[in-house]
N, C-alpha and C positions, 0 to 999 in steps of 0.2 A: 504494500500500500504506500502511495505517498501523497503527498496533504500538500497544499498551499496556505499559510495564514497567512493573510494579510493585516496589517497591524500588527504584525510580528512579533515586535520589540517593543509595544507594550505591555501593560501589568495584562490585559485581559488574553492577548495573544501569547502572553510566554505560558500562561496557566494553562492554555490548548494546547499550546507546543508540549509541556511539560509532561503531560497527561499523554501524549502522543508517542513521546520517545522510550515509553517504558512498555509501551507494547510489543511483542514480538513481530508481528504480522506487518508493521511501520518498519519501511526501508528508510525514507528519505521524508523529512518535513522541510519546507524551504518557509524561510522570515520573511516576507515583502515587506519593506518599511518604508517611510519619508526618509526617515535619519538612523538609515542602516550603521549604527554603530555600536561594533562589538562588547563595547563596556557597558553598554545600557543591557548584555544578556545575562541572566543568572550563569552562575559559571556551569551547572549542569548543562545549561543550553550551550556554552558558549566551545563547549568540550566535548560534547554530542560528537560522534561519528554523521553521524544521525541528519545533523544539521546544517543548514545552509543558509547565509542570511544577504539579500540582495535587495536593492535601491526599490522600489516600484511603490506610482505616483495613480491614483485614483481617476485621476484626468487624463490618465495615458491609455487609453480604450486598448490600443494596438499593444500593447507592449505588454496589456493583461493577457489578451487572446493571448498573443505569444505564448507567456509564463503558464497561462493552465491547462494548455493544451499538453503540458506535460507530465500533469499528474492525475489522480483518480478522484479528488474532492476538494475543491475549495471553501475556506472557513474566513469570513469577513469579522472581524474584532476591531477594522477601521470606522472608529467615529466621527464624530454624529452622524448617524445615519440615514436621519432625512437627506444627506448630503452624501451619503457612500453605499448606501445598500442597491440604487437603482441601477448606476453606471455599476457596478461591482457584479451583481445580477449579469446584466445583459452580456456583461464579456464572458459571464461563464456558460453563459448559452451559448452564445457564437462560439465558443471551444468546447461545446458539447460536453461538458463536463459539472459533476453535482456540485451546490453549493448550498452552504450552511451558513446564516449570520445570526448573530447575535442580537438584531434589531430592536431598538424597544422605543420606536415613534412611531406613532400612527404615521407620519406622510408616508414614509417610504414604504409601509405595508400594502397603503390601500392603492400607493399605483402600483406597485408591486402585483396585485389581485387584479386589477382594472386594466391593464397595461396591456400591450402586445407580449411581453415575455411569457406569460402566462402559455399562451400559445405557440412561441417560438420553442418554451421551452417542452409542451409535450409532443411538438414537431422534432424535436430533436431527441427523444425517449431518455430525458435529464430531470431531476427534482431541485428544484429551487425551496429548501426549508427556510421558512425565515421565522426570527424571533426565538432560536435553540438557546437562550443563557437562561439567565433564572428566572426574571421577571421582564420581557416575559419566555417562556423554558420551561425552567422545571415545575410552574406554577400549574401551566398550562396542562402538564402530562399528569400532573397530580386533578386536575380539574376533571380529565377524561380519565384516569382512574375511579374515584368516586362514583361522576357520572355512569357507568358503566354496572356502579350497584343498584342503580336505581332506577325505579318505572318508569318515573319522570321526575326533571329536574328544572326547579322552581328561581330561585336564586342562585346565584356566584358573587362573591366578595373577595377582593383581591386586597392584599394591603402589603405593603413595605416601607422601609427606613432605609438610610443609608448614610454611615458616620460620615462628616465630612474628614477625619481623619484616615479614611479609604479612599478619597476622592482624591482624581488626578486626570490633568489631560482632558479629553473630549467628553469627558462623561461631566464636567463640569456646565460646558455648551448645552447639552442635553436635560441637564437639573434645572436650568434657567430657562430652558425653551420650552419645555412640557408644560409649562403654565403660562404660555402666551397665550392669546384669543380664546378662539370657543375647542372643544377637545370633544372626542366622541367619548358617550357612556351609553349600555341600552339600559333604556327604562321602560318597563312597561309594555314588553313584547316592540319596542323602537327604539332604532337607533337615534339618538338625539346628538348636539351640541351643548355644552357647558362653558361657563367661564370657567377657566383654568384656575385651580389656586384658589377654590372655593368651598363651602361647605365642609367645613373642619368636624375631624370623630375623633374621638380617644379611645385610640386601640392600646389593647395588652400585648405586648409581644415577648420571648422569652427571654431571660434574663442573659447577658445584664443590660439588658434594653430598656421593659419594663412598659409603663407608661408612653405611648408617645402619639403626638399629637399628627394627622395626615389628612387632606385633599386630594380635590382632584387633578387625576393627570394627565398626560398627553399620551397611553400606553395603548399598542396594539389588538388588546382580547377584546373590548368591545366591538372589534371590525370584525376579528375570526370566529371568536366560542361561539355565538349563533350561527355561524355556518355547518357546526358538527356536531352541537347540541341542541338538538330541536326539542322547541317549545319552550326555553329559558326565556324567562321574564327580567331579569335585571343581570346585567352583567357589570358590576361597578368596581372598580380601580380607584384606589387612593395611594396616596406616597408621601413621603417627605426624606428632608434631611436633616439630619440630627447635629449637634444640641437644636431649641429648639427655636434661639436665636435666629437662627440659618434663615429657615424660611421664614421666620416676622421679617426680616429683614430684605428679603429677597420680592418679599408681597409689601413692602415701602415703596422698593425702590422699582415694583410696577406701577404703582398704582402713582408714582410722583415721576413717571415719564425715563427712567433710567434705565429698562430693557426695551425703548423705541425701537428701529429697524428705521427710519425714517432718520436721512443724514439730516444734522443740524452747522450752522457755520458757526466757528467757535474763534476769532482772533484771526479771520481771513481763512481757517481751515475748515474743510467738510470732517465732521466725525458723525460717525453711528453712535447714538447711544449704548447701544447693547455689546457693539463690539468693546469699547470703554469698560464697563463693565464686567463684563467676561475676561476681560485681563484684568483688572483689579482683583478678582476673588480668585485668582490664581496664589495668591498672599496672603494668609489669616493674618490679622497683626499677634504681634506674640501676646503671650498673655491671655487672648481669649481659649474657653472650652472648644475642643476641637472633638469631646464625644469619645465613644470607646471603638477599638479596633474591633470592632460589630457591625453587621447588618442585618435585616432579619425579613422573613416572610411569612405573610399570614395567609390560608388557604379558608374558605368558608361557603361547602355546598349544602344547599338548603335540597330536599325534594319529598317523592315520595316512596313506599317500597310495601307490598301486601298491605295495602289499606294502614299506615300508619308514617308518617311525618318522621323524618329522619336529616338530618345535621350532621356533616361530618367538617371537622376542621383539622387543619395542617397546620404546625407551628416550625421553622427553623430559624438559627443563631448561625452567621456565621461568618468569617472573610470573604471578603465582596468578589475578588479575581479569581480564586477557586470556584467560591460557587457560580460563576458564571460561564468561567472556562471547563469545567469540567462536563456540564452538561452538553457543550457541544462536540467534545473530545468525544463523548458516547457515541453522540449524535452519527457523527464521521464514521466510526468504527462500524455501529449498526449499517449505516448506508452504504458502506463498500462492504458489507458481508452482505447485504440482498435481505435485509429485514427492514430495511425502506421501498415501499414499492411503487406507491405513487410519485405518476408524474404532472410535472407543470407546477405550479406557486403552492404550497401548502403551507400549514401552521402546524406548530408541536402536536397539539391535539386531534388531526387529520391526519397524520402519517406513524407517528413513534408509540411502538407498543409498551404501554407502562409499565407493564411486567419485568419486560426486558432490560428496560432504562432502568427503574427504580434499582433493579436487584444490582445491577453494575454499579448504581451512584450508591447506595451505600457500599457494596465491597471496598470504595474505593475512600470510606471513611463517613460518608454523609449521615446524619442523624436529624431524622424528623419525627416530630412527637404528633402523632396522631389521638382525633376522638372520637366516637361515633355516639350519636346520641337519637334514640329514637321516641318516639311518644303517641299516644294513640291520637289518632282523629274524629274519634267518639265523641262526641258531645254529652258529661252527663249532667 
């Protein structure tokens, strides 16, 4: 087998790579990066037989063909993905070859669905997985797990944190973009818009998280889960980042014009507001909480099973680049073994068997605290 990651040589693609190199059946993993440089590799990666780390630029259509026409699956860990999953897609169709991202913004999912790839790609008998990391990934195959014990399935409630003490790089762009405009959630048997960064819950999550405080997001399952579970009435997504400073501060400086998109002249010069500040919060000032080397995921299916009302919830704790690389490290392995069969644009929950996944992601350490709760529908 050999793999292509792109985003190589960061945290979310070395946790792929990492997860890759220890398999037997893995000949060759190549690093595509911006800033293919050797020292930014853990030195396991960097010492790999295994490994090979080369230049490759998201804007270079040609130069992808090229690159993955020479392997059996490509793995996208280049963010933000409103901005890399579409062009990343399309050249691994033209190189007829499978590809796996990690995606977690609605834009690039729903043209990703809408688009011509979709059909280039079952023209070409290729699967386009998108959105294999955690949220959304392994939420997702935990959703169609659940799902799957039940008659019918009523609610989904997705929830997540993310310390910013895990945060780096493009996933910063992504924290601040998921709560611009309106954002899909279904409500109500429809898909609707929301303002982003709205309607705050207090979820539990498990220690040493606790308490934490989430909205809504800009994240992909309201576009997919109704497509592979029918008849779900609400599919709703919340998030934040933690301390819980982060995001009051982050819903300031929307709401007083500081993530615009709309250049402003400043001193004779054009700036973006939002560019401005996406480089600024690349720098906590010292001194402030920066949260715990934790992230965590909340799982919540409501349905129903022999005439009675049933709840099952999913709780994990954990580092944000493992659990997000590792579920698509499965991902890859499953789909070059032929335990992915569909083709053309799919979601976690559309292709990946949970059995299979699940049982791999804990071997390989994962720990999810499960509950089931049932109750009768009897009125007495």
């Amino acid at each position: 087998m050999r793999a292509f990651v792109l985003g190589g040589a960061g945290g979310m693609g070395q946790s792929v790579a990492g997860d890759l190199i220890k398999q037997q059946q893995v000949a060759n993993v190549v690093l595509g990066d911006l800033y293919p440089d050797p020292q930014r590799l853990r030195p396991k990666l960097r010492d790999s037989e295994k490994v090979s780390l080369i230049k490759m630029d998201v804007n270079d259509h040609n130069g992808m063909v090229r690159a993955f026409r020479e392997v059996d699956v490509v793995i996208n860990c280049a963010g933000p993905f409103y901005k890399t999953a579409v062009p990343t897609a399309k050249a691994a169709v033209e190189a007829k070859v499978n590809y796996i991202d990690i995606c977690d913004d609605y834009e690039g999912t729903e043209i990703l669905f809408n688009s011509e790839i979709d059909k280039m790609a079952k023209e070409a008998g290729t699967t386009v997985l998108t959105g294999m990391g955690s949220d959304p990934g392994t939420n997702n195959v935990l959703v169609k797990w659940y799902a799957d014990r039940l008659d019918s399935v009523d609610e989904i409630h997705l929830y997540w944190v993310v310390s910013i003490a895990e945060l780096a790089g493009a996933a910063w762009d992504h924290s601040l973009h998921m709560t611009l405009g309106k954002i899909p959630q279904y409500i109500n048997g429809e898909l609707v818009y929301v303002e982003g960064g709205t309607e705050e819950s207090a979820i539990e999550f498990l220690d040493p998280l606790g308490i934490c405080h989430v909205r809504y997001v800009g994240h992909p399952q309201p576009l997919t889960i109704p497509k592979y579970i029918k008849g779900v009435k609400n599919v709703i997504i919340k998030g934040a980042l933690i301390p819980k400073w982060v995001d009051e501060l982050i819903k300031q400086q929307k709401d007083t014009g500081f993530l615009g998109n709309e250049p402003i002249e400043v001193k004779g010069t054009r700036v973006t507001p939002y560019d401005l500040a996406l480089k600024l919060w690349e720098t906590i000032p010292e001194g402030r909480d920066n949260g715990p080397q934790s992230s965590g995921l909340k799982v919540i299916v409501k349905g129903e099973r022999g005439g009675n009302k049933v709840v099952y919830t999913a709780d994990m704790a954990g580092r944000m680049a493992p659990g997000t690389g590792l579920p698509a490290s499965i991902a890859a392995l499953m789909m070059v073994a032929g335990d992915v069969t569909e083709k053309g644009v799919v979601a976690p929950e559309g292709c990946v068997n949970p059995e299979k996944f699940l049982a791999a992601f804990v071997k390989r350490g994962a720990r999810i605290h499960q509950t089931e709760k049932v109750s009768s529908m009897l009125q007495g």
